[in-house]
C-alpha positions as CSV (number, residue, x, y, z in Angstrom):
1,X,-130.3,73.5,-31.9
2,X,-128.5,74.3,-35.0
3,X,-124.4,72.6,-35.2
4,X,-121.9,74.8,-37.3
5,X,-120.6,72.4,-39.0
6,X,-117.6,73.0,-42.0
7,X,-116.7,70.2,-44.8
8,X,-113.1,69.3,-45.0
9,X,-113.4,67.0,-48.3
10,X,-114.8,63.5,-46.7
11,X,-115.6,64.8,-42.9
12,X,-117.6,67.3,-41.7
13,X,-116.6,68.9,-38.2
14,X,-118.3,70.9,-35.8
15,X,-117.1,74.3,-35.3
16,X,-118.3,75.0,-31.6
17,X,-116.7,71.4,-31.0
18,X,-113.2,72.5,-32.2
19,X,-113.6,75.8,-30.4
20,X,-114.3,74.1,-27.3
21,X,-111.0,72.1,-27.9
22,X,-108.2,74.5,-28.5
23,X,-110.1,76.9,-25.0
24,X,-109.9,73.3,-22.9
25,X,-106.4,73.7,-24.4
26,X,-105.5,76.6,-23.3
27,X,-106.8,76.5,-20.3
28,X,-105.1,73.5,-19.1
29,X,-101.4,74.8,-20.1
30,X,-99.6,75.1,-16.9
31,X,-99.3,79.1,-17.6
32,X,-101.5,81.1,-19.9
33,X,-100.1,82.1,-23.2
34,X,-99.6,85.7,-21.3
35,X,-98.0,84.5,-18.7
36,X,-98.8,84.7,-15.1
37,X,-96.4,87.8,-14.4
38,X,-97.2,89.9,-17.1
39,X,-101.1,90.0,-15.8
40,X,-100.5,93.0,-13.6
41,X,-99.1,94.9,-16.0
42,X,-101.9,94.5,-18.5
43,X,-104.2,94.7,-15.1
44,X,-102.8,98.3,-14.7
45,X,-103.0,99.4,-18.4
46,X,-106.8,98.3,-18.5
47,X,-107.8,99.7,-15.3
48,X,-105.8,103.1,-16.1
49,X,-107.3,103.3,-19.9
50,X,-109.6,106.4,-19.1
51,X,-106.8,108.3,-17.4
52,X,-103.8,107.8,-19.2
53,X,-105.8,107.1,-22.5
54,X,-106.4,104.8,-25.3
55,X,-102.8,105.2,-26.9
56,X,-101.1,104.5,-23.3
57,X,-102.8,101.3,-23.4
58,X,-102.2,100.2,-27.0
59,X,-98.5,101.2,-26.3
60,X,-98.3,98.8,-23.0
61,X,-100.1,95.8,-24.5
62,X,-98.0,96.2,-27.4
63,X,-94.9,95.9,-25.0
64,X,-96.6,92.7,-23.3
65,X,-97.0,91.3,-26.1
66,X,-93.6,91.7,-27.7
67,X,-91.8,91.1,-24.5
68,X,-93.6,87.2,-24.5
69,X,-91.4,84.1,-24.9
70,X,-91.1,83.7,-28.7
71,X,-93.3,80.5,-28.7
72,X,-95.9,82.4,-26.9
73,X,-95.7,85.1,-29.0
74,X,-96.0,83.4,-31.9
75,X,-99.2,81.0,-30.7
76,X,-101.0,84.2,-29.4
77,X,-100.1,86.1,-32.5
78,X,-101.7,83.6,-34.9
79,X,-104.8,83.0,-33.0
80,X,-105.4,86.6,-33.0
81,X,-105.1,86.8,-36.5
82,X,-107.5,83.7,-36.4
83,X,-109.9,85.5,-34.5
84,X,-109.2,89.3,-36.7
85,X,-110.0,86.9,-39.4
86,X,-113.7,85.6,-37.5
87,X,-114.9,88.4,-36.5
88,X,-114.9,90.2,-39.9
89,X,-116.5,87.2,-41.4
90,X,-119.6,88.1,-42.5
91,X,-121.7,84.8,-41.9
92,X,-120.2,85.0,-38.4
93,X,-122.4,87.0,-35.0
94,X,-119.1,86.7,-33.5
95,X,-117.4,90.1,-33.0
96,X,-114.3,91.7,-31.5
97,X,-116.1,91.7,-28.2
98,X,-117.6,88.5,-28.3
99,X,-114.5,86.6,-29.2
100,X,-113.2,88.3,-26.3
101,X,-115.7,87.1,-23.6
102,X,-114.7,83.4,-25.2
103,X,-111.1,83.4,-25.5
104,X,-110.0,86.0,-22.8
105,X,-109.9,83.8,-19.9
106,X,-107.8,81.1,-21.7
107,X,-105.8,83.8,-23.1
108,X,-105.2,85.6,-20.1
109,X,-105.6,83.5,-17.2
110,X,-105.9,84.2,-13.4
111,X,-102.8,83.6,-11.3
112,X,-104.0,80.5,-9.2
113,X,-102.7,82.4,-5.7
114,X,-104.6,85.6,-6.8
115,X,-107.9,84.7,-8.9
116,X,-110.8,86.8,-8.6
117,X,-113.0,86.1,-11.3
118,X,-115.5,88.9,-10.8
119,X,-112.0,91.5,-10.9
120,X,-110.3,89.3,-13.6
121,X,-112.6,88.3,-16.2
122,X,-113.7,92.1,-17.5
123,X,-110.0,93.4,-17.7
124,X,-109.3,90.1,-19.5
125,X,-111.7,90.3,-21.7
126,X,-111.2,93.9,-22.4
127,X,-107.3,93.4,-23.2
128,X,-108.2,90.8,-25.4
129,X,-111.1,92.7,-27.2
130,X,-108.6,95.6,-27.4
131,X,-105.1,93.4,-28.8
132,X,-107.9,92.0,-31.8
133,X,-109.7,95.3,-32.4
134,X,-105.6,96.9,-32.7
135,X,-104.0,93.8,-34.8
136,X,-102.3,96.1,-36.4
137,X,-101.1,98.3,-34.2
138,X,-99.9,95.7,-31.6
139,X,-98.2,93.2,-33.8
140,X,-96.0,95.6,-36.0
Protein backbone atom coordinates (compact mmCIF):
# COMPACT_ATOMS: atom_id res chain seq x y z
CA UNK A 1 0.00 0.00 0.00
CA UNK A 2 0.96 3.46 -0.84
CA UNK A 3 1.18 6.11 2.64
CA UNK A 4 0.28 9.84 1.88
CA UNK A 5 2.75 11.19 3.46
CA UNK A 6 3.50 15.40 3.58
CA UNK A 7 7.04 16.96 4.75
CA UNK A 8 6.80 19.53 7.46
CA UNK A 9 10.70 20.60 7.27
CA UNK A 10 12.49 17.71 9.33
CA UNK A 11 9.30 15.13 9.73
CA UNK A 12 7.35 13.59 7.43
CA UNK A 13 3.67 12.67 8.55
CA UNK A 14 1.07 10.43 7.28
CA UNK A 15 -1.94 12.03 6.05
CA UNK A 16 -4.53 9.05 6.59
CA UNK A 17 -2.79 8.79 10.13
CA UNK A 18 -3.74 12.44 11.07
CA UNK A 19 -7.10 12.03 9.46
CA UNK A 20 -7.73 9.10 11.53
CA UNK A 21 -6.87 11.34 14.58
CA UNK A 22 -8.91 14.45 14.50
CA UNK A 23 -12.36 11.57 13.38
CA UNK A 24 -11.26 9.44 16.68
CA UNK A 25 -11.50 13.11 17.97
CA UNK A 26 -14.50 13.87 17.10
CA UNK A 27 -16.05 11.08 17.77
CA UNK A 28 -15.18 10.72 21.24
CA UNK A 29 -16.41 14.43 22.25
CA UNK A 30 -19.20 13.84 24.63
CA UNK A 31 -21.65 15.62 21.90
CA UNK A 32 -21.03 15.99 18.27
CA UNK A 33 -19.93 19.34 16.96
CA UNK A 34 -23.84 19.57 15.79
CA UNK A 35 -25.13 18.80 18.80
CA UNK A 36 -27.40 16.05 19.73
CA UNK A 37 -30.75 18.26 19.56
CA UNK A 38 -30.25 19.94 16.52
CA UNK A 39 -30.11 16.28 14.64
CA UNK A 40 -33.80 16.25 14.04
CA UNK A 41 -34.00 19.26 12.59
CA UNK A 42 -31.36 18.58 9.95
CA UNK A 43 -33.09 14.93 9.94
CA UNK A 44 -36.25 16.66 8.65
CA UNK A 45 -34.52 19.08 6.16
CA UNK A 46 -32.75 16.03 4.45
CA UNK A 47 -35.52 13.75 4.44
CA UNK A 48 -37.92 16.66 3.13
CA UNK A 49 -35.13 17.95 0.32
CA UNK A 50 -37.35 16.65 -2.73
CA UNK A 51 -40.53 18.15 -1.45
CA UNK A 52 -39.76 21.36 -0.14
CA UNK A 53 -36.60 21.73 -2.43
CA UNK A 54 -33.01 22.37 -2.49
CA UNK A 55 -33.19 26.07 -1.27
CA UNK A 56 -35.55 24.95 1.84
CA UNK A 57 -32.71 22.79 2.85
CA UNK A 58 -29.73 25.19 2.28
CA UNK A 59 -31.89 27.79 4.21
CA UNK A 60 -32.44 25.24 7.42
CA UNK A 61 -28.82 23.97 7.59
CA UNK A 62 -27.77 27.38 7.29
CA UNK A 63 -29.94 28.21 10.51
CA UNK A 64 -28.35 25.00 12.26
CA UNK A 65 -25.46 26.03 11.64
CA UNK A 66 -25.59 29.59 12.82
CA UNK A 67 -27.71 28.76 15.71
CA UNK A 68 -24.46 26.41 17.13
CA UNK A 69 -22.59 27.40 20.32
CA UNK A 70 -19.98 29.78 19.02
CA UNK A 71 -17.01 27.27 19.72
CA UNK A 72 -18.91 24.80 17.77
CA UNK A 73 -19.57 27.00 15.18
CA UNK A 74 -16.31 28.08 14.78
CA UNK A 75 -14.49 24.29 14.85
CA UNK A 76 -17.14 23.02 12.28
CA UNK A 77 -16.74 26.20 10.19
CA UNK A 78 -13.01 25.75 9.77
CA UNK A 79 -12.93 22.08 9.13
CA UNK A 80 -15.37 22.68 6.43
CA UNK A 81 -13.27 25.10 4.94
CA UNK A 82 -10.51 22.39 5.42
CA UNK A 83 -12.40 20.02 3.69
CA UNK A 84 -13.84 22.86 0.64
CA UNK A 85 -10.11 23.28 0.48
CA UNK A 86 -9.43 19.03 -0.10
CA UNK A 87 -11.75 18.33 -2.20
CA UNK A 88 -10.84 20.91 -4.86
CA UNK A 89 -7.26 19.81 -4.64
CA UNK A 90 -6.40 18.48 -7.62
CA UNK A 91 -3.90 15.60 -6.51
CA UNK A 92 -6.70 14.63 -4.06
CA UNK A 93 -9.68 11.50 -5.28
CA UNK A 94 -11.38 12.92 -2.32
CA UNK A 95 -14.56 14.82 -3.23
CA UNK A 96 -17.55 16.62 -1.76
CA UNK A 97 -19.18 13.31 -1.39
CA UNK A 98 -16.47 11.31 -0.28
CA UNK A 99 -15.40 13.70 2.49
CA UNK A 100 -18.80 13.35 3.49
CA UNK A 101 -19.04 9.47 3.90
CA UNK A 102 -15.61 10.16 6.18
CA UNK A 103 -16.36 13.00 8.31
CA UNK A 104 -20.36 12.92 8.53
CA UNK A 105 -20.64 10.60 11.33
CA UNK A 106 -18.11 12.44 13.48
CA UNK A 107 -19.66 15.49 12.41
CA UNK A 108 -23.04 14.69 12.96
CA UNK A 109 -23.40 11.94 15.33
CA UNK A 110 -26.25 9.68 16.44
CA UNK A 111 -27.98 10.43 19.69
CA UNK A 112 -26.86 7.43 21.86
CA UNK A 113 -30.81 6.75 23.01
CA UNK A 114 -31.88 6.97 19.31
CA UNK A 115 -28.98 5.55 16.94
CA UNK A 116 -29.94 3.83 13.89
CA UNK A 117 -27.08 3.67 11.76
CA UNK A 118 -28.67 2.28 8.69
CA UNK A 119 -31.41 5.60 9.06
CA UNK A 120 -28.51 7.98 10.36
CA UNK A 121 -25.50 7.59 8.35
CA UNK A 122 -27.08 8.57 4.68
CA UNK A 123 -28.89 11.86 6.04
CA UNK A 124 -25.56 12.53 7.82
CA UNK A 125 -23.60 12.17 5.17
CA UNK A 126 -25.87 13.95 2.83
CA UNK A 127 -26.02 17.24 5.24
CA UNK A 128 -22.50 17.17 5.36
CA UNK A 129 -21.92 16.68 1.54
CA UNK A 130 -24.50 19.48 1.12
CA UNK A 131 -22.97 22.28 4.09
CA UNK A 132 -19.29 21.68 1.92
CA UNK A 133 -20.74 21.65 -1.59
CA UNK A 134 -22.82 25.24 -0.21
CA UNK A 135 -19.61 26.89 1.82
CA UNK A 136 -20.74 29.76 0.64
CA UNK A 137 -23.98 29.90 0.94
CA UNK A 138 -24.21 28.41 4.56
CA UNK A 139 -21.45 30.42 6.22
CA UNK A 140 -22.28 34.03 5.05
Amino acid sequence: AVVSTQSTGDEEYDINMLTGFLKLFLRELPEPIIPFNQYPIVENAINNDRSCGHEATLTTLKRVVHDLPEPNKSTFKYLILHLVRVAHEEENQMDEHNLSIIFGPSLLGNHPDKANLLVDLPIQNTAIERIITNYRTIFK
